[in-house]
KEKE-3310 file (N, C-alpha, C; in steps of 0.2 Angstrom, whole numbers, plus 5000, padded with zeros to 4 digits):
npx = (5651:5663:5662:5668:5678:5674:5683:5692:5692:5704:5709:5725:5731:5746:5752:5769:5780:5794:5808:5825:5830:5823:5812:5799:5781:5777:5776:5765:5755:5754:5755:5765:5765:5769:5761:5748:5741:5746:5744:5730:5727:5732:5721:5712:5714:5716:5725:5723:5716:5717:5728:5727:5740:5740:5749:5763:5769:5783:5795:5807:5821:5828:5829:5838:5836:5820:5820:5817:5805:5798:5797:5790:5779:5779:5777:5764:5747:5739:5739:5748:5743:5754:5758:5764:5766:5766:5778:5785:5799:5810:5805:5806:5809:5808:5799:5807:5817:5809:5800:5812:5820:5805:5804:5811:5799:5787:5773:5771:5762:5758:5761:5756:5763:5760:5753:5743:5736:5729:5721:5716:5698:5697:5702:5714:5717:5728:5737:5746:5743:5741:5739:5726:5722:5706:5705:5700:5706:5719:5727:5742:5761:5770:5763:5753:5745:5751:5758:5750:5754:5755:5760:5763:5752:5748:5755:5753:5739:5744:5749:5741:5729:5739:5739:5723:5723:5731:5723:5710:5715:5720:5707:5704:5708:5704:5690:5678:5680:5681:5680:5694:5699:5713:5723:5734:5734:5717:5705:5695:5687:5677:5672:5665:5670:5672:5687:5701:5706:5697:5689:5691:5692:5681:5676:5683:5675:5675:5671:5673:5685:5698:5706:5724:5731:5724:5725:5722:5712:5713:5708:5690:5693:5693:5680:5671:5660:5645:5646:5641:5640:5652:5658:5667:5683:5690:5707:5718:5729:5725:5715:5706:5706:5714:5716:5716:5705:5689:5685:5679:5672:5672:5668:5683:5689:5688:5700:5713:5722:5737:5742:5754:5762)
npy = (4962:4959:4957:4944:4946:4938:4929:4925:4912:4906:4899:4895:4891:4881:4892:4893:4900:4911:4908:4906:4903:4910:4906:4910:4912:4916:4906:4901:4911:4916:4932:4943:4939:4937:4947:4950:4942:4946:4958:4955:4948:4956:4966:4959:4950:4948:4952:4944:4935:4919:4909:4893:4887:4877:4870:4865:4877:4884:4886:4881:4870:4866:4870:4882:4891:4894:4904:4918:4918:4911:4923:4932:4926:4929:4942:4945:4946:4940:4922:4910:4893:4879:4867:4853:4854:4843:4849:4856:4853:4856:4855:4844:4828:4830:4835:4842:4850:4856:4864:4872:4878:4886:4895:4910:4917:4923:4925:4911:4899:4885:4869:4855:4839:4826:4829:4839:4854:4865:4882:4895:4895:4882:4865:4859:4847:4834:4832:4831:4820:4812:4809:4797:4783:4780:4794:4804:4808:4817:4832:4834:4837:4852:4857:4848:4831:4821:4804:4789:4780:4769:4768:4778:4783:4774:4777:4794:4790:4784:4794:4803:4798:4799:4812:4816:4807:4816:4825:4823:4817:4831:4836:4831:4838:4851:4852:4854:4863:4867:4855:4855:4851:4847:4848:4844:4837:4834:4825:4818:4816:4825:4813:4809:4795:4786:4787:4782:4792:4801:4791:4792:4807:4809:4803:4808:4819:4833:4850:4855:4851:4857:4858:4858:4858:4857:4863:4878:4870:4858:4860:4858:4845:4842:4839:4849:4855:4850:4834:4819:4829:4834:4849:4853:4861:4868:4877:4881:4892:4897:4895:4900:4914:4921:4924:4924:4910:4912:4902:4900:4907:4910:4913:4913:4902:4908:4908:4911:4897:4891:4878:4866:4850)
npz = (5221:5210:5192:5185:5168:5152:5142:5129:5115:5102:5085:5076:5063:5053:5051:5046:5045:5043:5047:5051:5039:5029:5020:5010:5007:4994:4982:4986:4981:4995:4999:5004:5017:5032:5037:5035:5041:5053:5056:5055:5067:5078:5079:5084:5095:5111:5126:5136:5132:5124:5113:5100:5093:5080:5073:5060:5061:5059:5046:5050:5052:5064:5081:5084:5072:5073:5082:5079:5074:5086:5092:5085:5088:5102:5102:5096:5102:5118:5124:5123:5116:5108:5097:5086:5069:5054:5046:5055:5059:5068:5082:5089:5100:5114:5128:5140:5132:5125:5133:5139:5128:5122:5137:5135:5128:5138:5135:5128:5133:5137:5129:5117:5120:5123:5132:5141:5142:5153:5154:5158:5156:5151:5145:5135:5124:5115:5096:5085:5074:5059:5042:5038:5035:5029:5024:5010:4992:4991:4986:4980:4985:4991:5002:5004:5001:5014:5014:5018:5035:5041:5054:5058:5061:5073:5080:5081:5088:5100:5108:5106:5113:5129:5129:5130:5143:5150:5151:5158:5169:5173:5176:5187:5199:5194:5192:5180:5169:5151:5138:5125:5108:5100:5087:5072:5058:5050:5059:5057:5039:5024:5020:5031:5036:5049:5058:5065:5074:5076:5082:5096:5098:5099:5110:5120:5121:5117:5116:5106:5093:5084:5068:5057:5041:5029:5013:5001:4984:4995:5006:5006:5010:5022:5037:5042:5055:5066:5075:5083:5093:5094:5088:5074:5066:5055:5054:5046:5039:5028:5023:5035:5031:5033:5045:5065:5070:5079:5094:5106:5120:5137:5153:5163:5181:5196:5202:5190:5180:5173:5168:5160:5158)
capx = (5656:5667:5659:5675:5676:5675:5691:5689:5697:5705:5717:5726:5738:5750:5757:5774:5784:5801:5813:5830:5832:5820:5808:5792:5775:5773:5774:5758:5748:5751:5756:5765:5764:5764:5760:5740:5739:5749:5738:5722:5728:5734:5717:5706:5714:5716:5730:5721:5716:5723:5726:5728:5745:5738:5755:5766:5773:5789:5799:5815:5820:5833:5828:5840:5831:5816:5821:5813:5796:5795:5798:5786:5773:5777:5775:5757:5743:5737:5744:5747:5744:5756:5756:5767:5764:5773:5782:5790:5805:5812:5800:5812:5805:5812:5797:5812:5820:5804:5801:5818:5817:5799:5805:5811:5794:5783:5767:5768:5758:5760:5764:5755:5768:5759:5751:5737:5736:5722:5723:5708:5691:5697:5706:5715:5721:5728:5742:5750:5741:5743:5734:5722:5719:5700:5705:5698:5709:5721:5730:5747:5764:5773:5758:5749:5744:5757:5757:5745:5758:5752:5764:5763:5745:5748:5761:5749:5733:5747:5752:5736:5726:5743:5737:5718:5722:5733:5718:5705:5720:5720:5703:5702:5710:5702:5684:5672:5685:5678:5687:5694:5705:5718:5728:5737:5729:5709:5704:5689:5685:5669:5667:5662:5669:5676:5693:5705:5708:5689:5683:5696:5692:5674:5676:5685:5668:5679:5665:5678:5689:5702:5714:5722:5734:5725:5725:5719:5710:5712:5702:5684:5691:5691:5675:5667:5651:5644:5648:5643:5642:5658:5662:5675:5683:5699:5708:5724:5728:5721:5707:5702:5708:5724:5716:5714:5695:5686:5684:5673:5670:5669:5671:5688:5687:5690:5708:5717:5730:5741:5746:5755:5766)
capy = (4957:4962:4951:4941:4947:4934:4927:4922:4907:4907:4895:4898:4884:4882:4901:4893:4907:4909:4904:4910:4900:4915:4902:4912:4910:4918:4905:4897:4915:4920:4938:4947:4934:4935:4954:4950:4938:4951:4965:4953:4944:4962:4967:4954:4946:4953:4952:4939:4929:4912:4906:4890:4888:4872:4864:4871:4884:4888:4881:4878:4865:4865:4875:4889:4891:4893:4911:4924:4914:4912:4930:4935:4924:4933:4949:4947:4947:4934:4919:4905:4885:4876:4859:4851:4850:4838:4853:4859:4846:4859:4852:4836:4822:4830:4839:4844:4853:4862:4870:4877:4881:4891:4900:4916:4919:4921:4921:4904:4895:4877:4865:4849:4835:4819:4831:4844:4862:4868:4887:4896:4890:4875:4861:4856:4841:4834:4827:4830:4815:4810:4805:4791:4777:4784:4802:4803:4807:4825:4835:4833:4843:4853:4859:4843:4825:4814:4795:4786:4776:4765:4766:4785:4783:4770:4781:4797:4787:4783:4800:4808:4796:4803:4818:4816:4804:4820:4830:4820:4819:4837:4839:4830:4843:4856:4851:4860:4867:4865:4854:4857:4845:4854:4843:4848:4832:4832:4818:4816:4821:4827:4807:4808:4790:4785:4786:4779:4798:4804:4788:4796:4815:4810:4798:4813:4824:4842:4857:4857:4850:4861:4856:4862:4854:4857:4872:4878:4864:4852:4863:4856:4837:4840:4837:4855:4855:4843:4827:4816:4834:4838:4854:4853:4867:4871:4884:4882:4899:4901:4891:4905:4919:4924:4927:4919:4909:4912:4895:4900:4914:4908:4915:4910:4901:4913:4907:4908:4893:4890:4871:4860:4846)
capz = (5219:5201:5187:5179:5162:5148:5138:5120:5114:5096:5085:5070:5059:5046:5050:5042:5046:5036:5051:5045:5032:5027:5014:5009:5004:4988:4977:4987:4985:5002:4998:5009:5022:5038:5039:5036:5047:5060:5055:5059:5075:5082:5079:5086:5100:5117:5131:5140:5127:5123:5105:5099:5086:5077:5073:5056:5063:5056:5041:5052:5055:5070:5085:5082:5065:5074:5087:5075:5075:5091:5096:5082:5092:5108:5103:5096:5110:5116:5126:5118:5116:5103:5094:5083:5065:5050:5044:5061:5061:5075:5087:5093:5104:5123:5131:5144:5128:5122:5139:5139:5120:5125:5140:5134:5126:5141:5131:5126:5140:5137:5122:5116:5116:5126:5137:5141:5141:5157:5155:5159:5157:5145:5145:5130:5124:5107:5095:5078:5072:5053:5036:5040:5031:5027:5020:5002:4988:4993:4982:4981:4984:4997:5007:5001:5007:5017:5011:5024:5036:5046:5060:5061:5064:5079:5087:5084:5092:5106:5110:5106:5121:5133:5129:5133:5149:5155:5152:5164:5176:5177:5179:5194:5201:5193:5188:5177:5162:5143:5134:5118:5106:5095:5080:5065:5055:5051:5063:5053:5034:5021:5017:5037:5038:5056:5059:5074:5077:5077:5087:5102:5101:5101:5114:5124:5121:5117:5114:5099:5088:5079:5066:5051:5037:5023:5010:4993:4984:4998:5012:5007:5013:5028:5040:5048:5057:5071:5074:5089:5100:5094:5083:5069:5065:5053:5056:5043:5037:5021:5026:5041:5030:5037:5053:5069:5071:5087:5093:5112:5125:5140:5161:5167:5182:5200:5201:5184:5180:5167:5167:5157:5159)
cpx = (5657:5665:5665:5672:5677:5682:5688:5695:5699:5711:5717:5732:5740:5751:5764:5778:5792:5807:5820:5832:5828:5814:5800:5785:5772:5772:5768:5753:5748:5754:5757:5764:5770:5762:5750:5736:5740:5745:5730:5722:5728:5729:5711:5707:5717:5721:5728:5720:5718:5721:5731:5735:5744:5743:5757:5766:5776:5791:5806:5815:5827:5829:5831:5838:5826:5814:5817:5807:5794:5795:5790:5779:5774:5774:5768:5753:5740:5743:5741:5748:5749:5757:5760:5765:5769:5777:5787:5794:5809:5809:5803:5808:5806:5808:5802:5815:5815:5801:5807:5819:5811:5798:5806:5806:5790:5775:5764:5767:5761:5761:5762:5759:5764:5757:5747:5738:5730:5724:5715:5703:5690:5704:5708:5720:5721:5734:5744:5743:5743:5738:5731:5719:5711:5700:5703:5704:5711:5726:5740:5754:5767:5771:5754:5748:5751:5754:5753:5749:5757:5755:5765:5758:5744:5751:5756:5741:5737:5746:5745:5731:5730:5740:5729:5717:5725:5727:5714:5709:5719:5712:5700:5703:5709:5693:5680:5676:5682:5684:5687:5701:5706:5725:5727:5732:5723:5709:5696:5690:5677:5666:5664:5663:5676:5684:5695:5704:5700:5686:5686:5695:5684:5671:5681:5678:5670:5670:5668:5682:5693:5708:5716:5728:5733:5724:5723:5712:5708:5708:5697:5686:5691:5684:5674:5659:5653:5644:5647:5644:5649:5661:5669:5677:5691:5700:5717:5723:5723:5715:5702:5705:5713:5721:5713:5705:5693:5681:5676:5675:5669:5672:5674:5685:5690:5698:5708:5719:5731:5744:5748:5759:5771)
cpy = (4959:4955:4950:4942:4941:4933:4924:4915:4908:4903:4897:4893:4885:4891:4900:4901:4906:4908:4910:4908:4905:4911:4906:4912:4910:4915:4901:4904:4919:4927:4940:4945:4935:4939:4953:4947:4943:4956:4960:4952:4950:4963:4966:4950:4953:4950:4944:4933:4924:4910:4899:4889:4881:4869:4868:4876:4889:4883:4881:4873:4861:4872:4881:4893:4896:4902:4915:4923:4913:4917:4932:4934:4926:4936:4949:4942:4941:4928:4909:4898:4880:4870:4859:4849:4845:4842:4855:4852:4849:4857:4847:4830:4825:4835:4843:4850:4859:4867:4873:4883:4889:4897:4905:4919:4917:4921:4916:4901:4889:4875:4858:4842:4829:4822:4837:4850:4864:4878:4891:4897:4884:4872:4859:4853:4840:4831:4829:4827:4813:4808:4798:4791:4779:4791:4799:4806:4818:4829:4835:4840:4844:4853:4853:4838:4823:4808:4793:4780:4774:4765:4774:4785:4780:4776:4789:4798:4784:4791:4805:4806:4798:4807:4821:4812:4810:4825:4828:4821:4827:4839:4836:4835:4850:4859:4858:4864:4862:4863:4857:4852:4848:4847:4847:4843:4833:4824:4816:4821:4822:4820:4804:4800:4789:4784:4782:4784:4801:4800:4792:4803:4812:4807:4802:4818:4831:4845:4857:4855:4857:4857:4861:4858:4855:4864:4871:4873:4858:4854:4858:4847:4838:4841:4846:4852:4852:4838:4824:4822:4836:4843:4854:4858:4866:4877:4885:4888:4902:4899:4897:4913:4925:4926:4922:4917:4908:4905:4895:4905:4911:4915:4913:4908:4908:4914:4904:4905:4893:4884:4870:4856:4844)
cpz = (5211:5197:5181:5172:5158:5147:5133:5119:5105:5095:5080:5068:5056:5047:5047:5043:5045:5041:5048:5041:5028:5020:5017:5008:4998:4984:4979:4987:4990:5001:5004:5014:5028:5040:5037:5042:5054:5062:5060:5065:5079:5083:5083:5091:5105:5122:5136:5137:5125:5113:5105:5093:5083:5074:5064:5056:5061:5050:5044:5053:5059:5074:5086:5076:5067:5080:5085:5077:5078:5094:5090:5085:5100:5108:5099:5102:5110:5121:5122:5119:5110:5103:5088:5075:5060:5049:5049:5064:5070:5080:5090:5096:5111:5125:5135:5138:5126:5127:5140:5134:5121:5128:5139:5131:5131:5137:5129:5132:5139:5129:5125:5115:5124:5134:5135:5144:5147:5155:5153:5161:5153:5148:5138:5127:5118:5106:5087:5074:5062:5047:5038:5034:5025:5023:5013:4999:4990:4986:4986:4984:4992:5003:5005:5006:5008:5014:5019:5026:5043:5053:5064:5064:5071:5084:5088:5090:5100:5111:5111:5114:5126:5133:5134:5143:5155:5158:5157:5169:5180:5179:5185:5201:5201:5187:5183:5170:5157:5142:5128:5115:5101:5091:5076:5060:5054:5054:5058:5045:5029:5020:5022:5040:5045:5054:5065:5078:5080:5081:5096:5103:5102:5107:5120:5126:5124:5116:5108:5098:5084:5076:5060:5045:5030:5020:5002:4993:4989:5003:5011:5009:5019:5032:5043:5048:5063:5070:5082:5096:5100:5087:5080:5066:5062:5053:5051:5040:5034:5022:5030:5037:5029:5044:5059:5069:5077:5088:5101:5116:5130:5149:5162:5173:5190:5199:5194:5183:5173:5170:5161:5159:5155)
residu = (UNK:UNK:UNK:UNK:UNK:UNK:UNK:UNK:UNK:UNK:UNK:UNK:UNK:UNK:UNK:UNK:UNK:UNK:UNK:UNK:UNK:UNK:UNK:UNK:UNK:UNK:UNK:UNK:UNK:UNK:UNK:UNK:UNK:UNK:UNK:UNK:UNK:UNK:UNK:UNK:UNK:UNK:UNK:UNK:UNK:UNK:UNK:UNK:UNK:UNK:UNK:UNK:UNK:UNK:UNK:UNK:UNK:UNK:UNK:UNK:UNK:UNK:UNK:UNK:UNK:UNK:UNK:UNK:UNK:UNK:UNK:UNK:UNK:UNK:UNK:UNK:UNK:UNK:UNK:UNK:UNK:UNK:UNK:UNK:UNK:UNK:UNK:UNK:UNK:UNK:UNK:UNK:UNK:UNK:UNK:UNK:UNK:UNK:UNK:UNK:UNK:UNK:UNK:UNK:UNK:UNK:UNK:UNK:UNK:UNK:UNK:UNK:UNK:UNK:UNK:UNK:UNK:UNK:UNK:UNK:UNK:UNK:UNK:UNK:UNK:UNK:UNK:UNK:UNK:UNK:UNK:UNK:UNK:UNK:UNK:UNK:UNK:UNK:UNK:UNK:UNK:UNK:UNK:UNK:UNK:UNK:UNK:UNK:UNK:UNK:UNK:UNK:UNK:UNK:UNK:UNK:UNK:UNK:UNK:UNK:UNK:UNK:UNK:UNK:UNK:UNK:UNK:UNK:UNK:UNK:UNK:UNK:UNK:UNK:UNK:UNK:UNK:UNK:UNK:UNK:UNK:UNK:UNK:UNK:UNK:UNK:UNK:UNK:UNK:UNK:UNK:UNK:UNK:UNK:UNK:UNK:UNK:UNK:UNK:UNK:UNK:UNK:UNK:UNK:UNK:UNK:UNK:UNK:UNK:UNK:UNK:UNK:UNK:UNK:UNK:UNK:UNK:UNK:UNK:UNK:UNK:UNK:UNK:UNK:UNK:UNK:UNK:UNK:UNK:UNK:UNK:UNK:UNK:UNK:UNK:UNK:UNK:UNK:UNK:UNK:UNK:UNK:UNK:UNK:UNK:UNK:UNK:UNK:UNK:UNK:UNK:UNK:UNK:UNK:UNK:UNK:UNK:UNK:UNK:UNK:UNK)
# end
C-alpha cells in the first residue's frame, strides 16, 4: 500500500495588498512589499498545501478593487483558506456573493464567513472577531487598535459560534479532522485575561489558534503559547516575518475534501 504523504498547514495575515487603488506599505517599513513575502511563500509552500489568509487582505474596498489580489493569491502555491479582516471593506455580508467573487481563482478552497472550512486533515473554524473589552492599552493609528464596541463584540461571538457549530456539523460527517480556529483579532492577550472570544475557541478545543491584527509595537499584546490545550499563534505579516508560519503537518485523510458552506 502507497504511504499518503503528509500536507503542511500554514497561515499568513494582514498581506494588505495594494488593490488598484494601488496604496503601499512603505510608510509602515514594509519595503518592497509584497515581493518578500512572494519570494518566501513560493519557497516554502507546496501545491498541496493549504494556507490560512488570516483576514486584511487587500486595501480595496469594493470587489472590483480587489481582482489583482485575488489572482496574486492564486498564483502562489498552495490552496487556500480566507477570513475577513477590519480592513477588507470588499468582503460584503452575501456568502452567495463571495463564492462568485472566489470562483475564478481555483486555489481558494473555502472562506470563513458563519461557516467552517474541512479541507484535508483539519477542520477550521473561525470569525473576524474584534477588540475586546479586556485587550491592555494598543498603540494607535492606521494599522493600530479599533475603539472596543460592544455590539461588534456580540455580533463577532454570534458569527464566530455559527462558524464553530458548522464545524462539529461537518465532523459528523467526516470524523477525526484536527481542528484549527483561524481570526483576524487576538481572541486572547499577554494580560492572559479571559475574554468572550477565547472562552469560545477554547471551548471548541482547536490544536490552534491563529490570528493576526497586530503590528510593530503592538505585536508583544497579544497572547502566544498554550492556553487550556490550545496554541496561539500570530501570524500578521511583520509579526511572522513576511512569511507564511507553519502552523501543523499532518496525513490527509484517504478521501481528500474540500468543504465549505
Amino acid at each position: 500500500m502507497q504511504k499518503r504523504a503528509k500536507v503542511r498547514l500554514f497561515a499568513i495575515a494582514d498581506t494588505h495588498l495594494p488593490s488598484t487603488r494601488k496604496k503601499d506599505m512603505h510608510r509602515f517599513g514594509w519595503t518592497d512589499h509584497p515581493l518578500p513575502l512572494q519570494r518566501a511563500w513560493d519557497q516554502k509552500v507546496g501545491a498541496q498545501d493549504v494556507v490560512i489568509v488570516a483576514g486584511d487582505i487587500s486595501w480595496a474596498t469594493r470587489p472590483r478593487e480587489v481582482l489583482e489580489d485575488l489572482q496574486w493569491l492564486d498564483q502562489r502555491p498552495g490552496r487556500k483558506v480566507l477570513l475577513r479582516g477590519n480592513h477588507d471593506y470588499w468582503w460584503g455580508d452575501s456568502s452567495a456573493k463571495l463564492k462568485k467573487l472566489f470562483e475564478p481563482y481555483p486555489s481558494i478552497a473555502g472562506f470563513l464567513h458563519n461557516c467552517a472550512v474541512s479541507i484535508g486533515p483539519w477542520v477550521i473554524a473561525g470569525s473576524r472577531l474584534w477588540t475586546a473589552p479586556e485587550a491592555p492599552p494598543l498603540p494607535g493609528g492606521e494599522m493600530g487598535a479599533e475603539d472596543v464596541r460592544p455590539q461588534y463584540v456580540e455580533r463577532e461571538c454570534k458569527r464566530l459560534e455559527l462558524s464553530i457549530r458548522d464545524a462539529l456539523s461537518q465532523e459528523q460527517s467526516s470524523p477525526g479532522r484536527i481542528r484549527i480556529a483561524a481570526v483576524h483579532f487576538p481572541p486572547l492577550y499577554s494580560n492572559r485575561v479571559e475574554t468572550a472570544f477565547s472562552r469560545m475557541v477554547e471551548s471548541f478545543s482547536p490544536k490552534i489558534c491563529v490570528y493576526g491584527h497586530l503590528h510593530g509595537p503592538g505585536i508583544p499584546a497579544g497572547f502566544t503559547g498554550e492556553r487550556a490545550g490550545v496554541r496561539y499563534v500570530i501570524a500578521s505579516c511583520d509579526a511572522a516575518g513576511f512569511s507564511p508560519v507553519l502552523l501543523d503537518e499532518a496525513t490527509p485523510p484517504a478521501e481528500l475534501r474540500i468543504d465549505s458552506s
